[in-house]
C-alpha positions in Angstrom: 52.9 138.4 217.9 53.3 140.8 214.8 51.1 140.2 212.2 52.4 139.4 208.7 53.2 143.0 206.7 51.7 142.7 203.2 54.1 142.8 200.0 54.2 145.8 198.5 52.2 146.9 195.8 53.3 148.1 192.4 52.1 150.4 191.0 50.6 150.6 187.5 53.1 153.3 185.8 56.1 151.1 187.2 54.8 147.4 186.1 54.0 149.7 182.3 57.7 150.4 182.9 59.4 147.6 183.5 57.4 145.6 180.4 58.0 148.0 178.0 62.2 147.8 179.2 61.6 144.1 178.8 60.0 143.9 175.6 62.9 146.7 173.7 65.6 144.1 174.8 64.6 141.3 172.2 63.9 143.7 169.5 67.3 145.4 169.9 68.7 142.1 169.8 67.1 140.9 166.7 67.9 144.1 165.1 72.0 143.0 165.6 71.3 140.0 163.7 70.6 139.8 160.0 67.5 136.7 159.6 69.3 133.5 158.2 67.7 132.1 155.0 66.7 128.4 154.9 68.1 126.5 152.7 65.7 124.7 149.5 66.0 120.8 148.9 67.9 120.3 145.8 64.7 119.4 143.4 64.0 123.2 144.5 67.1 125.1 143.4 67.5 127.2 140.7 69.4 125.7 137.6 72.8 126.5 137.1 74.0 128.5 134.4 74.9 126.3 131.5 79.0 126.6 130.7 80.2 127.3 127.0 81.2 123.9 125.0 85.3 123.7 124.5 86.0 123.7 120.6 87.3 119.9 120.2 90.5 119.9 117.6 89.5 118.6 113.7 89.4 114.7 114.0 89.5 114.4 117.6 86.9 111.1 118.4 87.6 111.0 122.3 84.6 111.1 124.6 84.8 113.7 126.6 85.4 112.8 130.5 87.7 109.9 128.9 91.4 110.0 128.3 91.9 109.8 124.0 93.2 106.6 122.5 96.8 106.6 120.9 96.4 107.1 116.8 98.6 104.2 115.6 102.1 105.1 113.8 101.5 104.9 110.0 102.5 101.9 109.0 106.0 101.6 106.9 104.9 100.2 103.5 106.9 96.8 103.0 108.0 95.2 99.6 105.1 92.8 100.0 102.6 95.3 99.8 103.6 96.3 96.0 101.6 92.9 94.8 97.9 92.2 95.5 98.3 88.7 93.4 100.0 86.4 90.4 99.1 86.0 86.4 100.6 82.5 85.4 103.2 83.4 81.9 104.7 80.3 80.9 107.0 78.4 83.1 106.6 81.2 85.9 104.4 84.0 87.6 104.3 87.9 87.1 103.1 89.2 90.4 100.3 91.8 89.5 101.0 95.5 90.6 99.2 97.3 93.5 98.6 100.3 91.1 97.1 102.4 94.3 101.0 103.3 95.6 102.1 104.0 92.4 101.6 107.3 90.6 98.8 107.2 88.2 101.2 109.1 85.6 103.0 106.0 84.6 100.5 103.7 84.6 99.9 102.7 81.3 97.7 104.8 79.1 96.5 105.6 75.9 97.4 109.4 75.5 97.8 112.2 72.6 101.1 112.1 71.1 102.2 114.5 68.1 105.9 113.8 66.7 107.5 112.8 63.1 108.1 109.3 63.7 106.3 107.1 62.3 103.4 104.7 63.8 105.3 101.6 66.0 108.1 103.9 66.8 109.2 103.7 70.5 110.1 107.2 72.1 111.4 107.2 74.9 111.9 110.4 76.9 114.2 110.1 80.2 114.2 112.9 81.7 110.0 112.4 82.1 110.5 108.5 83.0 108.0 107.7 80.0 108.1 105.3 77.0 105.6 106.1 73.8 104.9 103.5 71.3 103.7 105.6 68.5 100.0 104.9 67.1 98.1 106.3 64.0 96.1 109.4 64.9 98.7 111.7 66.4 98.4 109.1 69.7 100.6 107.0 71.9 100.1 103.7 74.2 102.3 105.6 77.2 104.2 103.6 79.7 105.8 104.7 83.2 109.5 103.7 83.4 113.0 103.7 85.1 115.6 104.9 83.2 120.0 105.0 83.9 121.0 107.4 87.0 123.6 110.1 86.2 126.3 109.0 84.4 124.7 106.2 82.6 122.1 107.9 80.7 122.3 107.8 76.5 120.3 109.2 73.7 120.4 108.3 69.8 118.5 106.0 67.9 118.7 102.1 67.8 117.1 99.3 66.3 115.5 96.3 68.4 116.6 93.3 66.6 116.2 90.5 69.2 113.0 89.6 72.0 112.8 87.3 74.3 110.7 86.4 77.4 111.8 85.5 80.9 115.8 86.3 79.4 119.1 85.1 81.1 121.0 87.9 82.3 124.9 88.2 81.5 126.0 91.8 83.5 129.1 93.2 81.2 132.0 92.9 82.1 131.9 96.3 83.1 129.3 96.2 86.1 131.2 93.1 87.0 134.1 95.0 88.0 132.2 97.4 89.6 130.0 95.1 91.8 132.4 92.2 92.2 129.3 90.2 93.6 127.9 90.0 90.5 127.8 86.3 88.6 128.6 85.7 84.9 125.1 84.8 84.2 122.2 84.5 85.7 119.3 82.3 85.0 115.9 84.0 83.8 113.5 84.0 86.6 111.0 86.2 88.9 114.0 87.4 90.8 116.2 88.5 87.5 116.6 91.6 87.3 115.7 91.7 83.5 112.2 90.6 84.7 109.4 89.1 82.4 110.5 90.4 78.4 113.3 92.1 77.2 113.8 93.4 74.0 117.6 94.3 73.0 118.8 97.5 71.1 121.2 97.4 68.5 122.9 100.0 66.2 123.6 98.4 62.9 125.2 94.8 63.8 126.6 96.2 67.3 124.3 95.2 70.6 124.3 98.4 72.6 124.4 96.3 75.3 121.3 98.5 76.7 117.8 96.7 77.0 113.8 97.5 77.6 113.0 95.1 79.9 111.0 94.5 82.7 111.5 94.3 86.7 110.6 93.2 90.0 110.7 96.3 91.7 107.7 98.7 90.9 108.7 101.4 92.7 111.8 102.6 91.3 109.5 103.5 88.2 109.5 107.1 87.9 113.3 107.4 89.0 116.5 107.2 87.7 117.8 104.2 88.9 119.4 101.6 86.4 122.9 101.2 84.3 121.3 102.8 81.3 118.4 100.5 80.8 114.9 101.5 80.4 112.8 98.9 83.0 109.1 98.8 83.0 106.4 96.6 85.4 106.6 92.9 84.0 103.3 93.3 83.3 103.5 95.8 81.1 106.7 94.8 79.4 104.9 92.0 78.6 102.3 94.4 76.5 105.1 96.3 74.9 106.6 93.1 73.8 103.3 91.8 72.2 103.4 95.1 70.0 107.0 95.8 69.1 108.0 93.1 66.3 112.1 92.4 65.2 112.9 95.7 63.3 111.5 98.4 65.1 112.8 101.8 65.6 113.8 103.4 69.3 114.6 106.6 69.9 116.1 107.8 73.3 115.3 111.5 73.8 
């Protein structure tokens, strides 16, 4: 029987040889890839860079993130919004003015006033919808009025020579046959158009058939709107009539 050979030995330069192969593998392969960072928990991260604020438009009161509430329509202003209230005058009520949609040029007001009639005069200039009652002093109480559209205005001078409060209306014959609809006469009231006062012009013995008078309808002050009369706010008609005796002395610009 053949006794077992021994293995072979290596040799000390091969074994150097063979390790030093072995060991250049890894590092060649950890030279091919790039080391991958590790990733930091979120409390770790670097803050963000903060982004500019977009300019919000002049009035806009949205909160951002939220879609903006619809701005309501501007509400049509109704005849019932003229009158904040009532004054009892006699048998009836003048409804009291809201004075904030008016202009504040015809409200009534005491105002500098230089002309050659004399004091208690009334002036009263069209084309400016204003009537002065003259005062001493070079001054004037000033009232906003509505004066006759185009083709019914008139100047000259007159005399007023009858007052009364709360009149019956009787349209002229004229206006009746232009508005058909039109009654004879109708009774003094709130809804009349003459309104609260009216004071009547006359030229010698003649009634102009024109009148200063008041009216339900505040805002046609400031326009030409009427037949050739001059209409003020009832409640200010009402002042005018207080100061304007039987005699006095208009003048239409």
């Amino acid at each position: 029987m053949k006794p077992h050979s021994a293995p072979p030995l290596i040799s000390r330069r091969r074994m150097l040889a063979t390790t030093a192969a072995a060991l250049a593998f890894p590092a060649g392969a950890l030279a091919q890839t790039p080391p991958q960072p590790i990733p930091l928990p979120p409390f770790l991260q670097p803050p963000q860079p903060m982004q500019p604020m977009q300019q919000r438009p002049a009035g806009d009161t949205s909160i951002p993130g939220h879609p903006a509430a619809a701005r309501p329509e501007p509400r049509e202003i109704t005849k019932e919004d003229w009158f904040i209230g009532t004054v009892p005058d006699g048998q009836f009520e003048i409804r009291k003015v809201n004075f904030e949609l008016m202009n504040p040029e015809f409200r009534r007001q005491l105002v500098d006033f230089r002309t050659n009639e004399q004091p208690g005069t009334l002036v009263v200039d069209p084309k400016n919808h204003f009537l002065y009652s003259v005062r001493e002093g070079g001054q004037a109480v000033r009232y906003g009025v509505g004066v006759g559209r185009e083709g019914f205005g008139w100047s000259g001078h007159a005399t007023i020579q009858r007052k009364a409060e709360w009149p019956d209306w009787h349209p002229p014959k004229e206006m009746r046959l232009r508005q058909p609809e039109l009654p004879e006469k109708m009774l003094g009231g709130p809804e009349n158009p003459l309104g609260a006062r009216a004071l009547y012009l006359f030229q010698g013995n003649r009634d102009t058939l024109y009148r200063i008078h008041g009216t339900f309808e505040p805002w046609t002050i400031g326009t030409d709107v009427s037949s050739g009369c001059v209409r003020l706010l009832n409640e200010e008609i009402a002042d005018l009539y207080l100061r304007t005796p039987i005699g006095t002395r208009v003048v239409v610009l």
